[in-house]
N, CA, C and O atoms as CSV, one atom per row, in Angstrom:
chain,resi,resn,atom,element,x,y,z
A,1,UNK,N,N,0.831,-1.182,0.000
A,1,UNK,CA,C,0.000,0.000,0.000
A,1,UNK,C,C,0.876,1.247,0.000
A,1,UNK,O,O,0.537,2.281,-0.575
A,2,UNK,N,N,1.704,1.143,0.485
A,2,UNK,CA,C,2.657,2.502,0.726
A,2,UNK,C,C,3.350,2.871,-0.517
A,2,UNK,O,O,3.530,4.010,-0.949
A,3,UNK,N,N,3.839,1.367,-1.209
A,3,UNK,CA,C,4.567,1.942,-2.409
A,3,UNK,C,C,3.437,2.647,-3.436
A,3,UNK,O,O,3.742,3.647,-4.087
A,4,UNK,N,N,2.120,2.041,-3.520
A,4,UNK,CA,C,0.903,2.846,-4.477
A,4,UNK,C,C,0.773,4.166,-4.177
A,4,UNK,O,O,0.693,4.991,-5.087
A,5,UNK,N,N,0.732,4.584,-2.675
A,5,UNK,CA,C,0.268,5.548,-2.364
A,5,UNK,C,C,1.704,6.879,-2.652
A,5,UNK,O,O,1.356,7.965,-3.114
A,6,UNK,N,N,2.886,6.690,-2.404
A,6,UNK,CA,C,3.637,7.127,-2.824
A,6,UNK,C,C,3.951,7.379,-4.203
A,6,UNK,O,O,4.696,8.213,-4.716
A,7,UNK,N,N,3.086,6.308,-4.786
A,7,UNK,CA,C,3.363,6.576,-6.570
A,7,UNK,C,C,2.283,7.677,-7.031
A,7,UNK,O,O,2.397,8.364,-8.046
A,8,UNK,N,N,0.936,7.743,-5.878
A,8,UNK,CA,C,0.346,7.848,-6.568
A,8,UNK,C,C,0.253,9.632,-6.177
A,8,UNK,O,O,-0.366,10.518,-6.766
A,9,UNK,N,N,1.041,9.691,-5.079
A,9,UNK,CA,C,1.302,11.254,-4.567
A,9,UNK,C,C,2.564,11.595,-5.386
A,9,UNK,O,O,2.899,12.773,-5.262
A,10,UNK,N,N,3.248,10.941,-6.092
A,10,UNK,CA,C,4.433,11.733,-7.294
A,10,UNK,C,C,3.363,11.984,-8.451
A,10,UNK,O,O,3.779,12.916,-9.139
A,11,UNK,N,N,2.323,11.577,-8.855
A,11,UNK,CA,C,1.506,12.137,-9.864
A,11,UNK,C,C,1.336,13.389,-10.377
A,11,UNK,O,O,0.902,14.133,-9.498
A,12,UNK,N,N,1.510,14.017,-11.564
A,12,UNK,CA,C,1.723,15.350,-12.102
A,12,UNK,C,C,0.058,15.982,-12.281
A,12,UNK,O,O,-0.545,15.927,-13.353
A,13,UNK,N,N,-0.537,16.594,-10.976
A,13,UNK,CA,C,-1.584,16.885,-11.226
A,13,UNK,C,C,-2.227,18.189,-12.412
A,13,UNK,O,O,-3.256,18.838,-12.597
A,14,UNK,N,N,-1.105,18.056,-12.895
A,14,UNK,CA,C,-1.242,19.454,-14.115
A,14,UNK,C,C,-2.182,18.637,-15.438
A,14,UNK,O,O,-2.976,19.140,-16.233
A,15,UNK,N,N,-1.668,17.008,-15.273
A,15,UNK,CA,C,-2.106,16.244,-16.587
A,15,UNK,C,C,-3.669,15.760,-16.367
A,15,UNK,O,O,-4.308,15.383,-17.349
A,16,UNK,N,N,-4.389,15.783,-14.793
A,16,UNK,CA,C,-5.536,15.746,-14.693
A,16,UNK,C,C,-6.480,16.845,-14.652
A,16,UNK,O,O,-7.708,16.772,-14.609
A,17,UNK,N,N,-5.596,18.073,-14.677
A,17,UNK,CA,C,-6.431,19.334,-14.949
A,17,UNK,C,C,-6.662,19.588,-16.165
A,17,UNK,O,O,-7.795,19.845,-16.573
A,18,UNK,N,N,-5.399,19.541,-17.067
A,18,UNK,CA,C,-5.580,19.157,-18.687
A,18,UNK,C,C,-6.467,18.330,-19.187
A,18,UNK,O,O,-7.033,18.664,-20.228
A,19,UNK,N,N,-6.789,17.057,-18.552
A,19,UNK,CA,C,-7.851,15.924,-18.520
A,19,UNK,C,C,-9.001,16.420,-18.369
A,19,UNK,O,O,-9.928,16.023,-19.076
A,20,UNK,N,N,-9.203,17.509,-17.302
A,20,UNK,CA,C,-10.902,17.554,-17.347
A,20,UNK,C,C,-11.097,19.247,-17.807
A,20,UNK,O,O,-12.174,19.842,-17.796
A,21,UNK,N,N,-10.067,19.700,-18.114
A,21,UNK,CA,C,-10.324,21.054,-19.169
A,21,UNK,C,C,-10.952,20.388,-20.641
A,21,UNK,O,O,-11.852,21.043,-21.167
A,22,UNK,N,N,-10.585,19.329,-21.207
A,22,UNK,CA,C,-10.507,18.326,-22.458
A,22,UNK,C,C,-12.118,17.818,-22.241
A,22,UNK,O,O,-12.886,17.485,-23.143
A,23,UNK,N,N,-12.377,17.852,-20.916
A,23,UNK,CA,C,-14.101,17.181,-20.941
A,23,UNK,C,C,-13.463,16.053,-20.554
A,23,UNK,O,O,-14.462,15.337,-20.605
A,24,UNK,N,N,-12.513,15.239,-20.171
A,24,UNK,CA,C,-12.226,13.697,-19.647
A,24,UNK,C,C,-13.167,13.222,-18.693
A,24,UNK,O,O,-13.568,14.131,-17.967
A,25,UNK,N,N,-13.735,11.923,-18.407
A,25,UNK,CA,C,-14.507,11.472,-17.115
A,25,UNK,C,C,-13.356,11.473,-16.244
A,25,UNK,O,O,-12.174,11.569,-16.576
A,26,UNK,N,N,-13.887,11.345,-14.999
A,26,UNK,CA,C,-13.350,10.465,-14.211
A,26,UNK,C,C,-12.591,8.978,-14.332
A,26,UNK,O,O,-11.508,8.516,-13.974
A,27,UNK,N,N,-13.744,8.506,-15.021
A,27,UNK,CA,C,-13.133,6.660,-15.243
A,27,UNK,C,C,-11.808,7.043,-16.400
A,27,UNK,O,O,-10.671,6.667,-16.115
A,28,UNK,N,N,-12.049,7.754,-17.606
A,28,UNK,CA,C,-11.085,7.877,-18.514
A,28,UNK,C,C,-9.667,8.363,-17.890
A,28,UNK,O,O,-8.630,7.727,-18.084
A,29,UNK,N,N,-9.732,9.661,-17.051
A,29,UNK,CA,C,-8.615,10.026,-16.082
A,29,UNK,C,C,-8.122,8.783,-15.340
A,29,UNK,O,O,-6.897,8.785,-15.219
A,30,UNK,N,N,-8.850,7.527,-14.712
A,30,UNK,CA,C,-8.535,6.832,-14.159
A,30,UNK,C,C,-7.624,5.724,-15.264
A,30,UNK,O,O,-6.434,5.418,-15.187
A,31,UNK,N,N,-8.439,5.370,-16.066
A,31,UNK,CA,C,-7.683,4.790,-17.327
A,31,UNK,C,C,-6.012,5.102,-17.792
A,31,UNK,O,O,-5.007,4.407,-17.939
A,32,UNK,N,N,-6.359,6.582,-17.927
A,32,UNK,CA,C,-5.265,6.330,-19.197
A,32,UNK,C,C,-4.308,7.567,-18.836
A,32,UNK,O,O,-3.514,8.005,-19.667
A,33,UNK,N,N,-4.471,8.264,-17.155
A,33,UNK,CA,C,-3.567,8.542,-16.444
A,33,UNK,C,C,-3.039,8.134,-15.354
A,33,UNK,O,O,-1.821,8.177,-15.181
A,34,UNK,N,N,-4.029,7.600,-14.300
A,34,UNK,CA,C,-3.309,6.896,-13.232
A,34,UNK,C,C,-2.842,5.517,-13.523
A,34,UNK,O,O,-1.857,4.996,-13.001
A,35,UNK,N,N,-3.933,4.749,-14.741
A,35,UNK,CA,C,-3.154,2.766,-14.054
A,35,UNK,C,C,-1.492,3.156,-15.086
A,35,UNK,O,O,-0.489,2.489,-14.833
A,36,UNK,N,N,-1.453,4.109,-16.028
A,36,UNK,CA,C,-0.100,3.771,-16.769
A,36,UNK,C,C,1.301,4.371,-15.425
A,36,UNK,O,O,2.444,3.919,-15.353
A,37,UNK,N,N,0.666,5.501,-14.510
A,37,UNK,CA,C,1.222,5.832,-13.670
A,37,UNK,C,C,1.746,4.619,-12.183
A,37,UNK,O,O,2.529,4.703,-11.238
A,38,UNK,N,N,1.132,3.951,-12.518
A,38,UNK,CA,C,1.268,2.446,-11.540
A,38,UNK,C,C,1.246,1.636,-12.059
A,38,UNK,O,O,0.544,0.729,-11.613
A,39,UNK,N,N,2.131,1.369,-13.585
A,39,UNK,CA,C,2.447,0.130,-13.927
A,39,UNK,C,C,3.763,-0.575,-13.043
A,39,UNK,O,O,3.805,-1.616,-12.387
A,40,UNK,N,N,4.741,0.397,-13.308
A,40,UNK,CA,C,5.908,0.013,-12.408
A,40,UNK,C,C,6.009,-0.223,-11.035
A,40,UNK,O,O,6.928,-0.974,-10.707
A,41,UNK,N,N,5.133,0.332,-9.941
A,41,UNK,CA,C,4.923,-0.382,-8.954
A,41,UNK,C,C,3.881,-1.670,-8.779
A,41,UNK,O,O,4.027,-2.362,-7.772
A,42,UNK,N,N,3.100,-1.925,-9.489
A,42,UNK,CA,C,1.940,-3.194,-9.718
A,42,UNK,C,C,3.114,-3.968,-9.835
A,42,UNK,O,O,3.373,-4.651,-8.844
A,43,UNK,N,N,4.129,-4.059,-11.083
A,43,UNK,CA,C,5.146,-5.041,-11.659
A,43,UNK,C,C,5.851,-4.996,-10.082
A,43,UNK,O,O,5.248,-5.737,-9.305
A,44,UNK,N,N,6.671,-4.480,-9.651
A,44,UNK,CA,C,7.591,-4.631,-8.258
A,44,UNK,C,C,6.736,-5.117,-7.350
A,44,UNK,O,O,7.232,-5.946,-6.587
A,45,UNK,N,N,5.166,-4.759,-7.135
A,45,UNK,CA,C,5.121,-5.830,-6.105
A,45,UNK,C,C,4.650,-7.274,-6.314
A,45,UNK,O,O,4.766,-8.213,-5.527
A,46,UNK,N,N,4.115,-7.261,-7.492
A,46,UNK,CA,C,3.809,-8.622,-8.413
A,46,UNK,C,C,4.813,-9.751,-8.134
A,46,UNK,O,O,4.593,-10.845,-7.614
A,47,UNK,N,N,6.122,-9.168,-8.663
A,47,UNK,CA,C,7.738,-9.993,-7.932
A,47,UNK,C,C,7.803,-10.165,-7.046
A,47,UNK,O,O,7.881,-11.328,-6.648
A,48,UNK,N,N,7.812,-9.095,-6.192
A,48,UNK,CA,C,8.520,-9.342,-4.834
A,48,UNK,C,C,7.199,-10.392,-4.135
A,48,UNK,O,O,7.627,-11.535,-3.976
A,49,UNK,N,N,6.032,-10.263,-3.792
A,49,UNK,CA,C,4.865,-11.236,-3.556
A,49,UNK,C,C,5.077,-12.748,-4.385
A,49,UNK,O,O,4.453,-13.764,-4.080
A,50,UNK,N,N,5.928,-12.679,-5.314
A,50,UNK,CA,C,5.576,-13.882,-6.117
A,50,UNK,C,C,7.131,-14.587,-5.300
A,50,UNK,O,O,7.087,-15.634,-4.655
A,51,UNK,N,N,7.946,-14.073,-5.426
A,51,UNK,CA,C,8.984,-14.806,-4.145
A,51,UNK,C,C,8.693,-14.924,-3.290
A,51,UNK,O,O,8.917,-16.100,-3.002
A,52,UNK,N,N,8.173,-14.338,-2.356
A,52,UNK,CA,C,7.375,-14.699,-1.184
A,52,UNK,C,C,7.062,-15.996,-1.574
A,52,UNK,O,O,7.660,-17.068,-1.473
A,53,UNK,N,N,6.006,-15.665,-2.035
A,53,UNK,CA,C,5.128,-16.931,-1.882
A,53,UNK,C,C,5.657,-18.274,-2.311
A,53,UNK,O,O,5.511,-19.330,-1.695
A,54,UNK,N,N,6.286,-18.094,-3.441
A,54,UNK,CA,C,7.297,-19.432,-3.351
A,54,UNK,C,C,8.815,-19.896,-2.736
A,54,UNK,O,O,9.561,-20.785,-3.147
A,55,UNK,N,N,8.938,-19.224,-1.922
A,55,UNK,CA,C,9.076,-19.887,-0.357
A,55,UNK,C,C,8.699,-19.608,0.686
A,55,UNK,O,O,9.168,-18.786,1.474
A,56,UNK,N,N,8.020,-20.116,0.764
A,56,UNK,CA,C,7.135,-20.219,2.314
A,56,UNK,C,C,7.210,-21.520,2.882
A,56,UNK,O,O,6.326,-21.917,3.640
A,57,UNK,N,N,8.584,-22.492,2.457
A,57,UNK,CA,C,8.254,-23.753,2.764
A,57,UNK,C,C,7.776,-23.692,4.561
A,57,UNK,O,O,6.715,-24.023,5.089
A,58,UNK,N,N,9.178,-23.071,5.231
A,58,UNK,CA,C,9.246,-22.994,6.792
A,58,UNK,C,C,7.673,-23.175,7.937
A,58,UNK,O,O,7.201,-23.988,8.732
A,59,UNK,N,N,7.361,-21.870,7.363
A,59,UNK,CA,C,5.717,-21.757,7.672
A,59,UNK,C,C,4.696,-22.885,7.634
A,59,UNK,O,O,4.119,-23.477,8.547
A,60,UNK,N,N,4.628,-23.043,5.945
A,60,UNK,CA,C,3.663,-24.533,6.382
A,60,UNK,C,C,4.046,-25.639,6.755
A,60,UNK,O,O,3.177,-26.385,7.207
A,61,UNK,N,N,5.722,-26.224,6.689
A,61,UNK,CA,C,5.809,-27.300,7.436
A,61,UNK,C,C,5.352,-27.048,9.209
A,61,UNK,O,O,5.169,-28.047,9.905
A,62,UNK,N,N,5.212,-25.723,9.774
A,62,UNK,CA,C,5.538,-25.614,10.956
A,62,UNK,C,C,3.810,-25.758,11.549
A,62,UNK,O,O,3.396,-26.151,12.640
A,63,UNK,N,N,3.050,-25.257,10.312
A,63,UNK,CA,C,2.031,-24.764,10.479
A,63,UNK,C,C,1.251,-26.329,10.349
A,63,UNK,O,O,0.567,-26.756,11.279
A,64,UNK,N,N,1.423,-26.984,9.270
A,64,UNK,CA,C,0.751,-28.305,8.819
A,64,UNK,C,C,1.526,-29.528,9.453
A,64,UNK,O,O,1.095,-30.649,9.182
A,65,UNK,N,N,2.826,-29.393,10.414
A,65,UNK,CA,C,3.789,-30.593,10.799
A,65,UNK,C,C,4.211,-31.392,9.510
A,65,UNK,O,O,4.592,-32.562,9.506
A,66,UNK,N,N,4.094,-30.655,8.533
A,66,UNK,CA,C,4.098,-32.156,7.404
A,66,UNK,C,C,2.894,-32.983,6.931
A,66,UNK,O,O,3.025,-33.985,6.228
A,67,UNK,N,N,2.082,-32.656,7.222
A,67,UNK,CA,C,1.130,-33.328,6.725
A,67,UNK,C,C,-0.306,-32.925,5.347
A,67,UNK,O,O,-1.176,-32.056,5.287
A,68,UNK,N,N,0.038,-33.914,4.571
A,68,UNK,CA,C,-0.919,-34.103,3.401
A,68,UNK,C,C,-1.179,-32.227,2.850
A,68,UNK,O,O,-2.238,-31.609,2.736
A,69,UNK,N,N,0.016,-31.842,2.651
A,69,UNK,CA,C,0.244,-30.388,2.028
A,69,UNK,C,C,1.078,-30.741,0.924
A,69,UNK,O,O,2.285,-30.787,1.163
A,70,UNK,N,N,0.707,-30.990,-0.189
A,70,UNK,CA,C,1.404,-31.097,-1.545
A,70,UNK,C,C,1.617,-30.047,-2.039
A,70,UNK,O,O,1.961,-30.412,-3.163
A,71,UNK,N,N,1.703,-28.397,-2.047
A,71,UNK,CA,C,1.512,-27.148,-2.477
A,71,UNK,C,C,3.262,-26.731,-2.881
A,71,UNK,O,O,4.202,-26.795,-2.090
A,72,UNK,N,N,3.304,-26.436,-3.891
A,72,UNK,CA,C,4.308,-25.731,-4.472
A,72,UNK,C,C,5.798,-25.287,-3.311
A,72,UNK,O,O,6.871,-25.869,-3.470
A,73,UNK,N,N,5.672,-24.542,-2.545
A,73,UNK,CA,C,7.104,-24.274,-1.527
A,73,UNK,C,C,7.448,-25.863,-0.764
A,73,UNK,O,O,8.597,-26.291,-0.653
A,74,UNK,N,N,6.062,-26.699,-0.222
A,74,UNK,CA,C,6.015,-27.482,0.306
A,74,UNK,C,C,7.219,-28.920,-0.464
A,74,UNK,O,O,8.037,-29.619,0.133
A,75,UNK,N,N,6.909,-28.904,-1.693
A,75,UNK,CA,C,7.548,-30.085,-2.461
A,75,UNK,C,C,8.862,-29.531,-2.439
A,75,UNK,O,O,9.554,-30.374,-1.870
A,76,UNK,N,N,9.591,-28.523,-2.772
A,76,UNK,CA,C,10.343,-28.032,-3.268
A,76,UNK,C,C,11.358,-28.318,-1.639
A,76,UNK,O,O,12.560,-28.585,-1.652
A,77,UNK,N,N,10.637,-28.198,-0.550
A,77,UNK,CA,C,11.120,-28.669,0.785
A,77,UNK,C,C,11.264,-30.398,0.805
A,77,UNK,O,O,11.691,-30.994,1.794
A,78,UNK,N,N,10.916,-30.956,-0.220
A,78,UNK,CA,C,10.775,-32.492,0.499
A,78,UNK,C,C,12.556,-33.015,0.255
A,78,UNK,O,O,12.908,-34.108,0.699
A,79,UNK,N,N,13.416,-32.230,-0.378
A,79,UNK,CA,C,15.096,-32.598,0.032
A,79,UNK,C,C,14.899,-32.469,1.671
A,79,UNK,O,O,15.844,-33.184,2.003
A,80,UNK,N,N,14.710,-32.331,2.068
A,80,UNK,CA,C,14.702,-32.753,3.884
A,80,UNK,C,C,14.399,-34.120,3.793
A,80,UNK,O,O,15.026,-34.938,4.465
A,81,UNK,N,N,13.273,-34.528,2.835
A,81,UNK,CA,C,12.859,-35.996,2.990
A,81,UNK,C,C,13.434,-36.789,2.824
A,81,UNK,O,O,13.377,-37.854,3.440
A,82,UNK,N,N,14.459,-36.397,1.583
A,82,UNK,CA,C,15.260,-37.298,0.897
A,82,UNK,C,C,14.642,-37.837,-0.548
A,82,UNK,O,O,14.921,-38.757,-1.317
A,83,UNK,N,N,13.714,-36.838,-0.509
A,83,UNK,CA,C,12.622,-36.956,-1.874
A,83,UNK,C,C,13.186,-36.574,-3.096
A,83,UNK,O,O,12.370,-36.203,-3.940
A,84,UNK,N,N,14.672,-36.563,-3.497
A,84,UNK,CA,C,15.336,-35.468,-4.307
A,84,UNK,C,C,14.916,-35.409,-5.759
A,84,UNK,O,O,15.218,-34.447,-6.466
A,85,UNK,N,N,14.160,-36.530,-6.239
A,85,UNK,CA,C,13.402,-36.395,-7.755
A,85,UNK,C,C,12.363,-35.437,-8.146
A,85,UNK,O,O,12.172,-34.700,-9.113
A,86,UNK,N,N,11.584,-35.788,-6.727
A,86,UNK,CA,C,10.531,-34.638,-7.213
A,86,UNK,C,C,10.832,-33.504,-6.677
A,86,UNK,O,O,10.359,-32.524,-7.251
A,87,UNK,N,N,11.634,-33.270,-5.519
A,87,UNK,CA,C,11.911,-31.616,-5.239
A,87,UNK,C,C,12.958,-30.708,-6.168
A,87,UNK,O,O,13.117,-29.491,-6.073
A,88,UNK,N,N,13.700,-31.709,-7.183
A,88,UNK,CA,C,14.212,-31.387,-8.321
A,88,UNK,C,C,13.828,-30.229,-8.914
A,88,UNK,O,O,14.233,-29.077,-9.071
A,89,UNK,N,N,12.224,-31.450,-9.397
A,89,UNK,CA,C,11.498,-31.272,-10.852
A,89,UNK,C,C,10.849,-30.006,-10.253
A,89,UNK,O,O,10.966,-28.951,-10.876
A,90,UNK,N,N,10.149,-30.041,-9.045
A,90,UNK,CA,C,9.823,-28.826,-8.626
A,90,UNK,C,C,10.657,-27.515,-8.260
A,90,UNK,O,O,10.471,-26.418,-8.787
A,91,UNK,N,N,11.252,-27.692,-7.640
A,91,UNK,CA,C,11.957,-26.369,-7.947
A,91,UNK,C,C,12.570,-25.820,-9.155
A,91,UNK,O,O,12.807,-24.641,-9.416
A,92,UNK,N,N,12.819,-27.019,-9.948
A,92,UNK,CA,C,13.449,-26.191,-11.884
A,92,UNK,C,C,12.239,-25.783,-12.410
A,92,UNK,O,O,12.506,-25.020,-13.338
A,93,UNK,N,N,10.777,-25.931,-12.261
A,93,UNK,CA,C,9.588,-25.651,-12.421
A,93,UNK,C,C,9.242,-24.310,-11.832
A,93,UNK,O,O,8.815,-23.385,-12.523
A,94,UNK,N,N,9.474,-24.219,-10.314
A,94,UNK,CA,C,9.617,-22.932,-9.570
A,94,UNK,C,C,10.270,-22.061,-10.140
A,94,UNK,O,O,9.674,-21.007,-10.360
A,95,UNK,N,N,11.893,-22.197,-10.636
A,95,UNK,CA,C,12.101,-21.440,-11.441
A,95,UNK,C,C,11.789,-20.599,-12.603
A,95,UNK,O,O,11.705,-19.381,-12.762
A,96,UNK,N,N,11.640,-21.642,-13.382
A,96,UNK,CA,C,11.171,-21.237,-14.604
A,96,UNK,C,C,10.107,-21.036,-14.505
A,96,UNK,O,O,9.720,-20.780,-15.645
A,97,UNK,N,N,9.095,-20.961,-13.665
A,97,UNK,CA,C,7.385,-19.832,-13.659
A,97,UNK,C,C,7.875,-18.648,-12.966
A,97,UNK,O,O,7.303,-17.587,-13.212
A,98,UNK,N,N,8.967,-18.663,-12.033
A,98,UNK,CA,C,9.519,-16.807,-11.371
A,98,UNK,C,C,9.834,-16.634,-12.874
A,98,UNK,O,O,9.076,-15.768,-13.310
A,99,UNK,N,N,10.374,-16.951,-13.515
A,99,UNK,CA,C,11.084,-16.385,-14.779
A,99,UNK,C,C,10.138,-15.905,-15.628
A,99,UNK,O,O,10.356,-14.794,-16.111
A,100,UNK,N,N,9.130,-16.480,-15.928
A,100,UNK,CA,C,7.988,-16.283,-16.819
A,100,UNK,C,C,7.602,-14.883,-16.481
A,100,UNK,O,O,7.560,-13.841,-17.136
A,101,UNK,N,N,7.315,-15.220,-15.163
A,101,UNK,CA,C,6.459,-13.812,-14.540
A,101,UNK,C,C,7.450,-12.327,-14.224
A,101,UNK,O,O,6.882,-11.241,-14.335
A,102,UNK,N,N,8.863,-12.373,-13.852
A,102,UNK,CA,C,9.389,-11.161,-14.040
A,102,UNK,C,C,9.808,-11.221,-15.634
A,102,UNK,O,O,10.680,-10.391,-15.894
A,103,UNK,N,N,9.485,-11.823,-16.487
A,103,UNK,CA,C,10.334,-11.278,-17.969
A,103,UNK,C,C,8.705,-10.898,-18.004
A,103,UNK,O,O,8.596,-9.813,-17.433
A,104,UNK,N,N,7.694,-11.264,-18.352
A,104,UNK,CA,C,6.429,-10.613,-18.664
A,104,UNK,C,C,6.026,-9.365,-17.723
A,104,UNK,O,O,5.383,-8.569,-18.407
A,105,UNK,N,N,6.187,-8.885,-16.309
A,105,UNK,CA,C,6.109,-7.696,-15.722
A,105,UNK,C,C,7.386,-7.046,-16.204
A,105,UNK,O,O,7.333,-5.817,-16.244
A,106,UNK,N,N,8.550,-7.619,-16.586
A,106,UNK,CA,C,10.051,-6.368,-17.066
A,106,UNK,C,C,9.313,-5.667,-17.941
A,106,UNK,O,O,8.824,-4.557,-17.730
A,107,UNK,N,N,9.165,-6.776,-19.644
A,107,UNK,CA,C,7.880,-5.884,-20.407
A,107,UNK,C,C,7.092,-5.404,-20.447
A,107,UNK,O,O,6.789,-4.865,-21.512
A,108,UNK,N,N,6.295,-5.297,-19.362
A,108,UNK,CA,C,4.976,-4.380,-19.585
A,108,UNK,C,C,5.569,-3.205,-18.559
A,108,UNK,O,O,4.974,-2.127,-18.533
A,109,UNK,N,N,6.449,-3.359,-17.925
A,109,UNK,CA,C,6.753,-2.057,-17.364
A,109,UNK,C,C,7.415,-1.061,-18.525
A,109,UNK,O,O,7.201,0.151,-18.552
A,110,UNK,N,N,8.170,-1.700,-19.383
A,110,UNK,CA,C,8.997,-1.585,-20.557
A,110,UNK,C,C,8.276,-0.538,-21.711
A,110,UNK,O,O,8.508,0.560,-22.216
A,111,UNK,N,N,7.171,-1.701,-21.791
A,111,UNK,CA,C,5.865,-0.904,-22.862
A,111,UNK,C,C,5.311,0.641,-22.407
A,111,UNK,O,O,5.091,1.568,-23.186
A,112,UNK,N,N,5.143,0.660,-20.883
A,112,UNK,CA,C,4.795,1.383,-20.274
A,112,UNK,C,C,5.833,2.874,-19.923
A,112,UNK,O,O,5.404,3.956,-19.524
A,113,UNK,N,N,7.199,2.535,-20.199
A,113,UNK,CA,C,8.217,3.616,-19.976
A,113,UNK,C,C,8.116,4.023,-21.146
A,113,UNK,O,O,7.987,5.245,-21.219
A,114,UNK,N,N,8.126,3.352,-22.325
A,114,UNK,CA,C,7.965,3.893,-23.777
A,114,UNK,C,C,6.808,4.660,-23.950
A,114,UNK,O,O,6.912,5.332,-24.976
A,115,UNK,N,N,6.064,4.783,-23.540
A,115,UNK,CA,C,4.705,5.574,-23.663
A,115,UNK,C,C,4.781,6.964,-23.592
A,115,UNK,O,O,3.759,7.643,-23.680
């Protein structure tokens, strides 16, 4: 919340006065001056939440003892088990979906600086 609200207090309020001198709505001002103004923080916390969340093994082993939790951080923990095939396959999987998701938020922040 803090990083939005900070983005959204650097906003150049000269371009929403221009906006509704032009006749702009509201929703259109909302459109096509503020969300391009919070692309780059949406993308940073998109990442940083998406690491989070794929590791969190600690938590739910502590939270579930181990039990009947098959969920993404969880497998990627079963090298404790001695499970090393599938915590492999899962974590080179883990990888390569973080990867997916910061090269697709790099670009649209990308698209969005070009504007």
């Amino acid at each position: 919340v803090l990083i939005f609200m900070t983005s959204l207090q650097s906003e150049d309020e000269s371009q929403k006065e221009a906006a509704m001198l032009d006749g702009a709505t509201a929703w259109s001002q909302f459109i096509n001056l503020t969300v391009p103004h919070l692309a780059r923080p949406i993308a940073i916390v998109v990442m940083i939440q998406s690491i989070f969340h794929l590791s969190l093994y600690a938590e739910i082993e502590i939270v579930s003892r181990g039990n009947g939790n098959k969920n993404l951080p969880y497998l990627i923990g079963e090298f404790t088990s001695n499970n090393i095939g599938a915590a492999s396959a899962t974590g080179i999987f883990a990888v390569i979906l973080a990867n997916i998701v910061a090269i697709f938020l790099l670009r649209m922040v990308g698209k969005s600086l070009m504007d």
